[in-house]
N, C-alpha and C positions, 0 to 999 in steps of 0.2 A: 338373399336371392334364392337359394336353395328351398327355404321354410317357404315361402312362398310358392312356386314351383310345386313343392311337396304338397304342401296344403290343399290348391286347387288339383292334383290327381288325386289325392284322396278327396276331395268333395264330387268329382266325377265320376269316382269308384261306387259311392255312397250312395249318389242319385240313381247310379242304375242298376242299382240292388235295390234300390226304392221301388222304383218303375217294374223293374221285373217279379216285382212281388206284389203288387198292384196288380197287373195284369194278368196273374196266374199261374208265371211260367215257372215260379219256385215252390218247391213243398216245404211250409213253414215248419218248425216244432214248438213253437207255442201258440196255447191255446187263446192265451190272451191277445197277441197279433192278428192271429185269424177270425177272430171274434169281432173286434177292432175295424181290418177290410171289411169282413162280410156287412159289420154296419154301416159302413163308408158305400160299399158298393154297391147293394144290394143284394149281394151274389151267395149262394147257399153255401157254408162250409164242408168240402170230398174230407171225412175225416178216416184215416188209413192206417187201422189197428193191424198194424206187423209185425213178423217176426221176422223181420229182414235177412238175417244172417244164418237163423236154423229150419222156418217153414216155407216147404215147398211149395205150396201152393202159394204162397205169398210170394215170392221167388219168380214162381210163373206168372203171377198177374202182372207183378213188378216190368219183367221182362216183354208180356207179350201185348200189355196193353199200357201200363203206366208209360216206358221207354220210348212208344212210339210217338212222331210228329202227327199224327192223326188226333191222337189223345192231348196232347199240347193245345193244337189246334183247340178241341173243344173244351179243355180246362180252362184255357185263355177267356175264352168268352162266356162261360156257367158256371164257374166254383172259385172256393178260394180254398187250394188246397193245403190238409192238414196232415203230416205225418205222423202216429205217436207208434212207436216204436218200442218193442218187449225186447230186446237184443237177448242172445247167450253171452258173444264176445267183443262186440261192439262196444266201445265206452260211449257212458252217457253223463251226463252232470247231474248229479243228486236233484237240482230242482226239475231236471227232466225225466227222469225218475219216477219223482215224487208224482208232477203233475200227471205223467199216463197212468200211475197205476190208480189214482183219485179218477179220472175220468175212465178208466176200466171197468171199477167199481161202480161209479155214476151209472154207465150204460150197462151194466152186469153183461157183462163181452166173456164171454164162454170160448170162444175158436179164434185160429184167425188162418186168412185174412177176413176182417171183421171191415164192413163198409158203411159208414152211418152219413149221411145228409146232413146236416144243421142247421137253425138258423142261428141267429149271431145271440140269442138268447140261448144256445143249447138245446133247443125244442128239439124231435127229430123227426124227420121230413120223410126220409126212408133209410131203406138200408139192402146193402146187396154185400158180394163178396165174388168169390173167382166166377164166370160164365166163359165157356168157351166161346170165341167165334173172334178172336181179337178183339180192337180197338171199337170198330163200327159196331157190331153186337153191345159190347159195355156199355158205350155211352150212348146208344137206342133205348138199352133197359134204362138205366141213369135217367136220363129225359121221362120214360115214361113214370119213373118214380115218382120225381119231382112235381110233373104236370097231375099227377094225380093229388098231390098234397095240396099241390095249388088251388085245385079248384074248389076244395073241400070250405 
């Protein structure tokens, strides 16, 4: 009775880690997931070379424009967001690791916060990094990235 019980919260646990990662509102760290959605959905891969834990500017974008519901808002409905992460003191797992510093290299990513577009082939669409003016500024510049790649 219990294994049962247990079973079905974790299968509702699972579906809505599905869905919420479907629709945008998680920042994945693999690249292979988000490759995956963005072929599923059609939607560009946000991919977000940071240094979470030591660079400031990443820190700020993190804070003044990732954190907000505004940003949500339009993550939900244009991307499928990717985190790849440099940490100083953050533990990472060896293949996650492995995987940013290979798409580091890929993108020869010099700074960060480093902000690359994708599509689900890896192509890249654009690329930006901090802009002041919050959430609405970000993802006005973002849109215009995109819409220009688009139309090319």
């Amino acid at each position: 009775m219990v294994t049962m019980k247990l079973r079905t919260l974790l299968a509702g646990a699972l579906l809505a880690l599905s869905v919420a990662a479907v629709a945008g509102e998680k920042w994945l760290t693999s690249w292979d997931e988000a490759a995956k959605l963005s072929k599923k959905t059609g939607k560009p891969i946000l991919a977000d070379f940071t240094g979470s834990d030591w660079c400031g500017w990443c820190i700020k974008l993190k804070k003044e424009v990732f954190d907000t519901p505004a940003f949500d808002k339009w993550a939900k409905d244009n991307v499928i967001l990717l985190e790849l992460d440099y940490p100083n003191a953050k533990p990472q797992s060896d293949a996650i690791k492995k995987q940013n510093a290979t798409l580091a290299k890929k993108y020869s990513i010099e700074g960060y916060p480093t902000i690359l577009f994708l599509d689900a082939s890896g192509k890249v669409l654009g690329k930006s990094g901090y802009l002041e003016g919050g959430p609405a500024a970000w993802t006005k510049n973002a849109e215009g990235l995109l819409k220009k790649k688009t139309k090319k």
